[in-house]
C-alpha positions as CSV (number, residue, x, y, z in Angstrom):
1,X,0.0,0.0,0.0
2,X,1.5,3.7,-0.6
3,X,0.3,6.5,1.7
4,X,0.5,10.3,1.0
5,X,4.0,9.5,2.7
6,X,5.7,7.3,0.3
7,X,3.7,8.1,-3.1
8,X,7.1,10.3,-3.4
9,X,10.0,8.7,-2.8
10,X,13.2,9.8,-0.5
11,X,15.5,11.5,-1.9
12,X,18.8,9.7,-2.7
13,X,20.6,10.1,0.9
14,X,23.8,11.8,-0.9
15,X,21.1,14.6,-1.6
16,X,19.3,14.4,1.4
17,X,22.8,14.5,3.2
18,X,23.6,17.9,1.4
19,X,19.8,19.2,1.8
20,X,20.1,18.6,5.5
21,X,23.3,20.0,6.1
22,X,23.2,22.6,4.3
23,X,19.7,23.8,6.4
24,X,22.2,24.2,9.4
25,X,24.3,27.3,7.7
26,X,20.4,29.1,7.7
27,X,18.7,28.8,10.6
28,X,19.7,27.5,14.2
29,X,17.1,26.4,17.1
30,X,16.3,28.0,20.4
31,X,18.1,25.5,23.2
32,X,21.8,26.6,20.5
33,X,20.7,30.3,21.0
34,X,19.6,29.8,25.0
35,X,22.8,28.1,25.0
36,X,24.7,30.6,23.3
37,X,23.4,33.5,25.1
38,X,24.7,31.7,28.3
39,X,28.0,31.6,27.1
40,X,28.5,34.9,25.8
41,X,27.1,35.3,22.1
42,X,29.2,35.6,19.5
43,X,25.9,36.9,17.4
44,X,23.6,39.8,17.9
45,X,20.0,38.4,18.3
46,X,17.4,40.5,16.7
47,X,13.4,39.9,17.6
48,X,11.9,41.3,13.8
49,X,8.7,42.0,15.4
50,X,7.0,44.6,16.1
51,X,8.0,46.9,19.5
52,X,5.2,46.5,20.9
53,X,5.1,42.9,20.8
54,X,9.0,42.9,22.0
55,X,7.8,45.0,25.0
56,X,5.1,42.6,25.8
57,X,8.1,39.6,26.2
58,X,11.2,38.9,24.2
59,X,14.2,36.7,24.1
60,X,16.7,37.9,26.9
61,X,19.6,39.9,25.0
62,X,17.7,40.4,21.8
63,X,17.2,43.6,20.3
64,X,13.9,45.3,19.3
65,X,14.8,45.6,15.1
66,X,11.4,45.4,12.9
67,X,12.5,44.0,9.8
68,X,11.2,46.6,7.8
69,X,14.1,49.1,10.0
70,X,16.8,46.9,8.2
71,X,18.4,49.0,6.2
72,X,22.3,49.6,5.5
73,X,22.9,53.2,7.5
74,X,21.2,51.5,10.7
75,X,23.2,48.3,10.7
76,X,26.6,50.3,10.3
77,X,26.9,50.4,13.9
78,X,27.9,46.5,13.7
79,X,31.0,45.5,12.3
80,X,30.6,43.6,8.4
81,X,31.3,40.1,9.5
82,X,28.8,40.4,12.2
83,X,26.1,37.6,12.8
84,X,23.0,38.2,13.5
85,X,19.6,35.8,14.1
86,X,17.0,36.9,13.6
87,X,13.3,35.5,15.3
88,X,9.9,36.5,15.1
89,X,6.8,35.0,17.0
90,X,6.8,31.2,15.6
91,X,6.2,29.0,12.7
92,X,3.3,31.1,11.3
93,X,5.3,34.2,11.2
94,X,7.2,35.1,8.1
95,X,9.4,37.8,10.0
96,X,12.2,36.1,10.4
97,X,12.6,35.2,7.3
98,X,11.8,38.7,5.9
99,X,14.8,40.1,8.6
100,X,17.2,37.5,7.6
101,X,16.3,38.3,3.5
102,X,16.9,42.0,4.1
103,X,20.5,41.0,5.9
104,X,21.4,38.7,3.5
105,X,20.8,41.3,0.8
106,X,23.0,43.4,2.9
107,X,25.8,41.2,2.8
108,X,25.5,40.3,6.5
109,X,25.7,37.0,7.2
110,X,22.9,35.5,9.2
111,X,20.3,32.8,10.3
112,X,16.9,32.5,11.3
113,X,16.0,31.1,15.2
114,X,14.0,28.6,14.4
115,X,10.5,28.0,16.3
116,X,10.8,31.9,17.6
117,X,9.0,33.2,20.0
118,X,6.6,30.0,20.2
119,X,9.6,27.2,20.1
120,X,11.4,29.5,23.4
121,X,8.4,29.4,25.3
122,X,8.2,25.3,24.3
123,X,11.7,24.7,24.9
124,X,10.7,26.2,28.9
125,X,12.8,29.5,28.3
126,X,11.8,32.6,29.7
127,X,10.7,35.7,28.2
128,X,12.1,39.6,29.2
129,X,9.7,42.2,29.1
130,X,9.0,46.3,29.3
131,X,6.0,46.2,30.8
Protein backbone atom coordinates (compact mmCIF):
# COMPACT_ATOMS: atom_id res chain seq x y z
CA UNK A 1 0.00 0.00 0.00
CA UNK A 2 1.55 3.74 -0.61
CA UNK A 3 0.31 6.46 1.70
CA UNK A 4 0.50 10.26 1.00
CA UNK A 5 3.99 9.51 2.66
CA UNK A 6 5.70 7.26 0.26
CA UNK A 7 3.70 8.11 -3.08
CA UNK A 8 7.13 10.34 -3.39
CA UNK A 9 10.02 8.70 -2.83
CA UNK A 10 13.18 9.76 -0.53
CA UNK A 11 15.55 11.48 -1.94
CA UNK A 12 18.79 9.72 -2.75
CA UNK A 13 20.59 10.07 0.89
CA UNK A 14 23.81 11.77 -0.89
CA UNK A 15 21.08 14.62 -1.64
CA UNK A 16 19.27 14.36 1.39
CA UNK A 17 22.77 14.52 3.19
CA UNK A 18 23.65 17.94 1.38
CA UNK A 19 19.83 19.21 1.78
CA UNK A 20 20.05 18.56 5.46
CA UNK A 21 23.34 20.01 6.08
CA UNK A 22 23.15 22.64 4.28
CA UNK A 23 19.73 23.82 6.35
CA UNK A 24 22.20 24.19 9.43
CA UNK A 25 24.27 27.31 7.69
CA UNK A 26 20.36 29.08 7.71
CA UNK A 27 18.71 28.77 10.61
CA UNK A 28 19.74 27.51 14.18
CA UNK A 29 17.06 26.45 17.14
CA UNK A 30 16.27 27.99 20.41
CA UNK A 31 18.06 25.50 23.18
CA UNK A 32 21.76 26.62 20.48
CA UNK A 33 20.74 30.32 21.04
CA UNK A 34 19.65 29.84 24.98
CA UNK A 35 22.81 28.13 25.04
CA UNK A 36 24.75 30.57 23.30
CA UNK A 37 23.44 33.53 25.14
CA UNK A 38 24.68 31.71 28.31
CA UNK A 39 28.01 31.57 27.06
CA UNK A 40 28.52 34.90 25.81
CA UNK A 41 27.13 35.26 22.06
CA UNK A 42 29.22 35.63 19.46
CA UNK A 43 25.95 36.92 17.40
CA UNK A 44 23.60 39.75 17.87
CA UNK A 45 19.98 38.45 18.33
CA UNK A 46 17.35 40.51 16.71
CA UNK A 47 13.37 39.91 17.58
CA UNK A 48 11.87 41.30 13.79
CA UNK A 49 8.71 42.04 15.45
CA UNK A 50 6.97 44.64 16.13
CA UNK A 51 8.00 46.90 19.53
CA UNK A 52 5.22 46.50 20.89
CA UNK A 53 5.06 42.86 20.79
CA UNK A 54 9.02 42.93 22.03
CA UNK A 55 7.83 44.96 25.01
CA UNK A 56 5.10 42.60 25.77
CA UNK A 57 8.12 39.61 26.22
CA UNK A 58 11.16 38.92 24.24
CA UNK A 59 14.16 36.66 24.15
CA UNK A 60 16.69 37.94 26.86
CA UNK A 61 19.63 39.91 24.99
CA UNK A 62 17.72 40.40 21.85
CA UNK A 63 17.19 43.60 20.32
CA UNK A 64 13.94 45.31 19.31
CA UNK A 65 14.75 45.58 15.11
CA UNK A 66 11.41 45.37 12.87
CA UNK A 67 12.51 44.01 9.83
CA UNK A 68 11.23 46.61 7.77
CA UNK A 69 14.11 49.07 9.97
CA UNK A 70 16.84 46.94 8.24
CA UNK A 71 18.40 48.98 6.18
CA UNK A 72 22.26 49.56 5.54
CA UNK A 73 22.87 53.15 7.49
CA UNK A 74 21.16 51.50 10.73
CA UNK A 75 23.22 48.26 10.75
CA UNK A 76 26.60 50.33 10.28
CA UNK A 77 26.87 50.37 13.90
CA UNK A 78 27.87 46.49 13.67
CA UNK A 79 31.03 45.47 12.29
CA UNK A 80 30.64 43.57 8.37
CA UNK A 81 31.33 40.12 9.54
CA UNK A 82 28.77 40.44 12.21
CA UNK A 83 26.11 37.61 12.82
CA UNK A 84 22.99 38.17 13.48
CA UNK A 85 19.64 35.80 14.14
CA UNK A 86 16.98 36.90 13.59
CA UNK A 87 13.27 35.50 15.34
CA UNK A 88 9.86 36.51 15.07
CA UNK A 89 6.75 34.99 16.99
CA UNK A 90 6.85 31.20 15.58
CA UNK A 91 6.23 29.04 12.65
CA UNK A 92 3.33 31.11 11.29
CA UNK A 93 5.26 34.23 11.20
CA UNK A 94 7.23 35.06 8.13
CA UNK A 95 9.41 37.81 9.98
CA UNK A 96 12.17 36.15 10.42
CA UNK A 97 12.57 35.19 7.35
CA UNK A 98 11.79 38.67 5.88
CA UNK A 99 14.77 40.13 8.58
CA UNK A 100 17.20 37.54 7.61
CA UNK A 101 16.34 38.29 3.54
CA UNK A 102 16.94 42.01 4.11
CA UNK A 103 20.47 40.97 5.91
CA UNK A 104 21.37 38.69 3.46
CA UNK A 105 20.81 41.26 0.80
CA UNK A 106 22.98 43.40 2.87
CA UNK A 107 25.80 41.17 2.76
CA UNK A 108 25.48 40.30 6.51
CA UNK A 109 25.74 36.98 7.25
CA UNK A 110 22.93 35.54 9.18
CA UNK A 111 20.31 32.81 10.32
CA UNK A 112 16.93 32.45 11.31
CA UNK A 113 16.03 31.11 15.15
CA UNK A 114 14.02 28.59 14.36
CA UNK A 115 10.53 27.98 16.26
CA UNK A 116 10.83 31.86 17.64
CA UNK A 117 8.97 33.16 20.04
CA UNK A 118 6.55 29.96 20.22
CA UNK A 119 9.56 27.25 20.11
CA UNK A 120 11.43 29.53 23.41
CA UNK A 121 8.37 29.40 25.26
CA UNK A 122 8.23 25.34 24.30
CA UNK A 123 11.68 24.75 24.94
CA UNK A 124 10.71 26.25 28.87
CA UNK A 125 12.81 29.54 28.27
CA UNK A 126 11.76 32.59 29.73
CA UNK A 127 10.72 35.74 28.22
CA UNK A 128 12.07 39.55 29.17
CA UNK A 129 9.72 42.24 29.10
CA UNK A 130 9.03 46.30 29.25
CA UNK A 131 6.03 46.17 30.78
Amino acid sequence: MTTAVTAIPCAPSDAAREHFAAEFSFETDCWDVHDSLSKGADFVLLDVRSPALYAKGHVPGAISFPHGKIIASKMAQWAPETVFVTYCAGPHCNGAARGALRLAELGRPVKIMAGGITGWLDEGFALDSAE
